[in-house]
Structures are given as C-alpha cells and as structure tokens.
Backbone bond lengths (Angstrom), bond angles and torsions (degrees), N, CA, C in turn:
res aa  C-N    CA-C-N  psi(-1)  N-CA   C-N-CA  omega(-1)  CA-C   N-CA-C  phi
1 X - - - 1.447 - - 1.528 111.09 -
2 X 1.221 114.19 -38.98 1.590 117.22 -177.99 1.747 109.59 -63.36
3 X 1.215 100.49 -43.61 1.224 102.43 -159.21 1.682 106.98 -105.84
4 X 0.790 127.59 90.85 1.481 150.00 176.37 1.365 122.11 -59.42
5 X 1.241 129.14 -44.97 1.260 139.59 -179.98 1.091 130.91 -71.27
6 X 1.368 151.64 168.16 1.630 137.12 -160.92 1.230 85.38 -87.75
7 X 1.617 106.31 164.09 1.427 123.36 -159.98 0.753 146.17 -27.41
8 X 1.882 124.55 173.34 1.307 126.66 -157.49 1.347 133.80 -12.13
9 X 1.442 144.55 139.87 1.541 124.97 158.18 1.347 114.41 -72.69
10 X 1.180 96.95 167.46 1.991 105.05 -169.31 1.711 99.81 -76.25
11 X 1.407 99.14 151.37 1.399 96.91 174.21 2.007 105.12 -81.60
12 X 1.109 119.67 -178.34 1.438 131.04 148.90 0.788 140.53 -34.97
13 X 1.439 117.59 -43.22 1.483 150.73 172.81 1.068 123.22 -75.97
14 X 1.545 105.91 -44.97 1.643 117.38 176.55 1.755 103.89 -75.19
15 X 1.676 117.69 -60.61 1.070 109.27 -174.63 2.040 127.76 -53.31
16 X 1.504 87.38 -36.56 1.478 97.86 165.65 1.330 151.32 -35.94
17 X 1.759 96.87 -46.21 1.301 142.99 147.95 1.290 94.70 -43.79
18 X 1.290 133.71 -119.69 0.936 155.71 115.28 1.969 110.41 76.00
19 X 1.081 99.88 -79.74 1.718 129.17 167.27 1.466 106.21 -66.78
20 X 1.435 120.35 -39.72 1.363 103.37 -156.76 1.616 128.10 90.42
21 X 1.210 114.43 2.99 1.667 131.93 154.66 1.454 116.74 -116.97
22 X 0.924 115.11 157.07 1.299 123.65 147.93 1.236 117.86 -117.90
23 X 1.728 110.07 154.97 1.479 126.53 -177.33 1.749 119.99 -123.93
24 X 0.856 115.39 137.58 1.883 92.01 -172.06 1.915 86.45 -96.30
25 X 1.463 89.35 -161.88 1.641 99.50 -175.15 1.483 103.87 -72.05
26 X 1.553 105.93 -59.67 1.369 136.61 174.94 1.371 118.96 -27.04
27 X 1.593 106.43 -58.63 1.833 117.58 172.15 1.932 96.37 -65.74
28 X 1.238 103.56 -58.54 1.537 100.36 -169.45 1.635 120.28 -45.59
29 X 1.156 118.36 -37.36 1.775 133.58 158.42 0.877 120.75 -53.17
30 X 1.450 123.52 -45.58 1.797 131.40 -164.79 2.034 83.64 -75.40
31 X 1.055 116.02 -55.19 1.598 130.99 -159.82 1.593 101.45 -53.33
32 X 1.444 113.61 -43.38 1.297 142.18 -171.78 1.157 99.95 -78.07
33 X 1.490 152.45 -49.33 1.188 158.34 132.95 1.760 135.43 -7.90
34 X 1.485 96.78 -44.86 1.269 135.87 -175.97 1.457 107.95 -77.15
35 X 1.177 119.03 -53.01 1.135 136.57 176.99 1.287 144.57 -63.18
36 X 2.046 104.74 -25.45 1.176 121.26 173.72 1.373 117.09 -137.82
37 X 1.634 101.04 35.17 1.467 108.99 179.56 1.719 88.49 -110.28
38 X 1.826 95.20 144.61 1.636 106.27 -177.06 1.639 99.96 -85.19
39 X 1.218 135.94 126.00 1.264 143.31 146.75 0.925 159.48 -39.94
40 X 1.859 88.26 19.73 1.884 125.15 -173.26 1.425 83.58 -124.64
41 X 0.961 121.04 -95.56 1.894 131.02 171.20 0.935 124.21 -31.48
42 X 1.440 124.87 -50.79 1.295 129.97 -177.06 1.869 95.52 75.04
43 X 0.930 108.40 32.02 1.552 100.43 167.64 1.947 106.48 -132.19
44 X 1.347 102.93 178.61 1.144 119.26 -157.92 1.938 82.45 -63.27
45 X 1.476 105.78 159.19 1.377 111.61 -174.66 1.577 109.25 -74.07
46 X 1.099 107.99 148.29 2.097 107.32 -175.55 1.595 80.06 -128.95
47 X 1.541 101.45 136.20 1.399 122.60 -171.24 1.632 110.04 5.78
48 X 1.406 105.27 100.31 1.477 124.55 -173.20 1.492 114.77 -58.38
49 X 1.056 120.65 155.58 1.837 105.87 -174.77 1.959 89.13 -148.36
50 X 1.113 142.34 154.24 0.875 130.60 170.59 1.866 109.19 -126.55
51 X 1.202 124.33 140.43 1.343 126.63 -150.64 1.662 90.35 -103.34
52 X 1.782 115.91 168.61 1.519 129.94 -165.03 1.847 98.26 -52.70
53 X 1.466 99.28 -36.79 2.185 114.04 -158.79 1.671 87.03 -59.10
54 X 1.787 117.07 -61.66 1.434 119.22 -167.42 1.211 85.70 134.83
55 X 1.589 157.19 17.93 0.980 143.24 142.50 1.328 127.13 -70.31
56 X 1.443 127.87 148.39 0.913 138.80 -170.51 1.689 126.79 -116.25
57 X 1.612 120.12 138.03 1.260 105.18 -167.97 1.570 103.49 -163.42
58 X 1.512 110.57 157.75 1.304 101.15 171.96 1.736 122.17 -57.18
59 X 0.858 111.99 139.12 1.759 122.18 154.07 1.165 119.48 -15.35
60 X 1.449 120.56 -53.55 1.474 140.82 -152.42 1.674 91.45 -94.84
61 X 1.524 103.52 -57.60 1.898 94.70 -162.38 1.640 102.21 -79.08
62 X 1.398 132.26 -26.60 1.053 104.51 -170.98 1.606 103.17 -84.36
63 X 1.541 134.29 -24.84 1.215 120.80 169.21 1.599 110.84 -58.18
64 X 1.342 127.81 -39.66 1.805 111.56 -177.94 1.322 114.02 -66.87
65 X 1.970 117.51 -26.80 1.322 121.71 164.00 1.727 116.99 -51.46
66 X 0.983 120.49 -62.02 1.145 123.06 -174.68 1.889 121.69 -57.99
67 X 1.397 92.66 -41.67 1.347 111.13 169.62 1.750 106.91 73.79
68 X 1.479 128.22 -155.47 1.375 105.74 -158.52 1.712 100.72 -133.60
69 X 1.156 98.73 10.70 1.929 103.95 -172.94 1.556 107.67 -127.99
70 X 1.486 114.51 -15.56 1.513 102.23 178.82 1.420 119.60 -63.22
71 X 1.481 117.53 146.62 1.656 114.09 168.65 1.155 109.31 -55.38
72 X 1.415 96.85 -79.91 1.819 103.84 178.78 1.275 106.70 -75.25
73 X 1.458 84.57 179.86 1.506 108.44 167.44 1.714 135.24 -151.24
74 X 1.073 104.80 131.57 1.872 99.76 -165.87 1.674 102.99 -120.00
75 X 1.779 93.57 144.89 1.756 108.90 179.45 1.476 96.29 -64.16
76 X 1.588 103.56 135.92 1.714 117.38 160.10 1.444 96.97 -31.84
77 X 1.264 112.98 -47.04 1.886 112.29 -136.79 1.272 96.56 -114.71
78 X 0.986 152.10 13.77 1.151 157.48 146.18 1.917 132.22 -133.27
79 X 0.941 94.51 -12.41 1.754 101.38 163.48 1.828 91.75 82.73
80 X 1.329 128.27 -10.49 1.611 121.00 -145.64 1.705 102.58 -77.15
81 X 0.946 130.74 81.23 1.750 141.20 168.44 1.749 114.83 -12.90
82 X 0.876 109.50 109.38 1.736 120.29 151.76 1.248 127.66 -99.66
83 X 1.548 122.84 137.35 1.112 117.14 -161.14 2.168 99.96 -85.53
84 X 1.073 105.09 -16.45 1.516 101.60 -178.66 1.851 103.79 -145.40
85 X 1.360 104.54 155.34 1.347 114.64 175.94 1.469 129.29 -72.91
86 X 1.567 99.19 99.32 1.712 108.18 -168.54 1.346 117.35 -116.16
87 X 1.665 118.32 86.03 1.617 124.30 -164.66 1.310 92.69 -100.51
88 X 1.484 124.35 123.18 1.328 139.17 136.39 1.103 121.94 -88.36
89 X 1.406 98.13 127.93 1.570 116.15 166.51 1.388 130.54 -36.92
90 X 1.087 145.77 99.83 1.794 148.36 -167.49 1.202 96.92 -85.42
91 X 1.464 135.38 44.23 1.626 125.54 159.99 1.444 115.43 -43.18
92 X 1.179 148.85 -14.54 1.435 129.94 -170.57 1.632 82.68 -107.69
93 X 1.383 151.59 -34.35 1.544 134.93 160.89 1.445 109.99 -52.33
94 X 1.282 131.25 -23.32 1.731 121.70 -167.88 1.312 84.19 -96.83
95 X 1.604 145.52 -45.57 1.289 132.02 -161.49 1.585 96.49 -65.15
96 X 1.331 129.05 -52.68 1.450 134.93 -178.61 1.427 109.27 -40.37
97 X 1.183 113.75 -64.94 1.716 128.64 171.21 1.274 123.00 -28.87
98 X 1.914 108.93 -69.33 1.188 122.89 170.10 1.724 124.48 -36.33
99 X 1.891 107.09 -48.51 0.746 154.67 -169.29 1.979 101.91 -55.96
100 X 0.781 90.17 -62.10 1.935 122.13 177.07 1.372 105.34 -65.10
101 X 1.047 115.80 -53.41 2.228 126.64 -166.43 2.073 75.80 -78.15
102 X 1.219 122.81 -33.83 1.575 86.87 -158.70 1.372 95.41 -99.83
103 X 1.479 129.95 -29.28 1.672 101.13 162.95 1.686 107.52 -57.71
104 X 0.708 147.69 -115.62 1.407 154.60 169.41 1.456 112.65 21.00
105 X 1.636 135.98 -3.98 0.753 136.37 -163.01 1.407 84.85 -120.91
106 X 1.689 104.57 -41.55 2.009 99.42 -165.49 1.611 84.82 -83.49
107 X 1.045 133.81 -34.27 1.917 119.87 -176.72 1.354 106.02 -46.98
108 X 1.337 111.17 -35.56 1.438 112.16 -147.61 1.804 96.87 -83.68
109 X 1.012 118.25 -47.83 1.655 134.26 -178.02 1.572 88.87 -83.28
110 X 0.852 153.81 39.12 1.804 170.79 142.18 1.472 94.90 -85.14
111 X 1.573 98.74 -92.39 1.133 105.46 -171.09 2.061 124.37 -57.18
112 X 1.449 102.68 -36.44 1.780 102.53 159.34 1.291 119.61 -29.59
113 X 1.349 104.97 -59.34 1.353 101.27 -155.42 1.818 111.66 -104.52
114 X 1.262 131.13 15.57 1.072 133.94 176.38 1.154 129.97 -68.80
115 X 1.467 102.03 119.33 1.919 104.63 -167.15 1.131 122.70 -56.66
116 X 1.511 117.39 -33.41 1.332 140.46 -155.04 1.461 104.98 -76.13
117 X 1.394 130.29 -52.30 1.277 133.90 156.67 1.306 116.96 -23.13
C-alpha cells in the first residue's frame, strides 16, 4: 500500500552506492524523525497543516499558537508574519505518517510474535 510505484524501493546500500553517500538505518531514522516531528509538541505531526513560510505543524498546536485575537501572525519556526490565517492541509505528510505507524506497527507484531527467537 505504501509503495505504489513499479518496483521494489532501493535498499541503503544500493542507493548509497549509488549517490555516493552512505546512510546507516540509525542516521536514516534520526533524519526521518526530524522531519516529521511538529516544533510545538515535538511529537509525531497530528493532521499536518502547512503554513504561507512552508512550515509545517499540527492543526491543534499551531491554532493554540496563534490563538484567536491576534492581527498578525508569525511561524513558531521562523518568526515570518502573515497578515491572515492560511492552514493547508499536508495530506502527502499524513499519507507518509500513516504509512510509517503501519509498517512499524506490522514490524513490531513481526518481531512479538516470532517463534524462532
């Protein structure tokens, strides 16, 4: 389901090769981490919204950030001012997300239940 496109994705190894870097799992997670954590919460993004600058944030924290009487308004993460409140929806970050919680959910019940262990 995640992966839509004609075949396999590249491994690490292969792409690494490949590019001319390498990445371990470890760096690739922390990076992966980095990327889809909101910068109010610090937690994984809850229905992503992306602001006028290109920052991105939950629904919930950047509306209590903003609050309901200010004129303007400025990104947590960049200070950059809008004159009115313009949240777009980050559907291709929630498909990614979703995407992530459900491998990680079947890895995880993989590894639970393995006889071999």
């Amino acid at each position: 389901r995640c992966f839509k496109g004609p075949g396999a994705p590249l491994s690490s190894r292969t792409a690494g090769s490949q590019f001319g870097w390498a990445m371990t799992a470890g760096d690739l997670a922390g990076s992966f981490q980095d990327k889809v954590n909101c910068s109010v919460c610090l937690e994984y993004f809850k229905d992503p919204v992306t602001i006028e600058c290109g920052h991105n944030f939950c629904r919930a924290c950047i509306s209590q950030c903003w609050g309901e009487s200010e004129p303007n308004f400025s990104c947590p993460q960049c200070r950059e001012t809008a004159p009115q409140r313009n949240l777009q929806p980050n559907r291709q970050l929630g498909n990614v997300l979703e995407c992530y919680f459900t491998v990680t959910a079947r890895r995880l019940n993989a590894v639970k239940y393995c006889t071999y262990m």
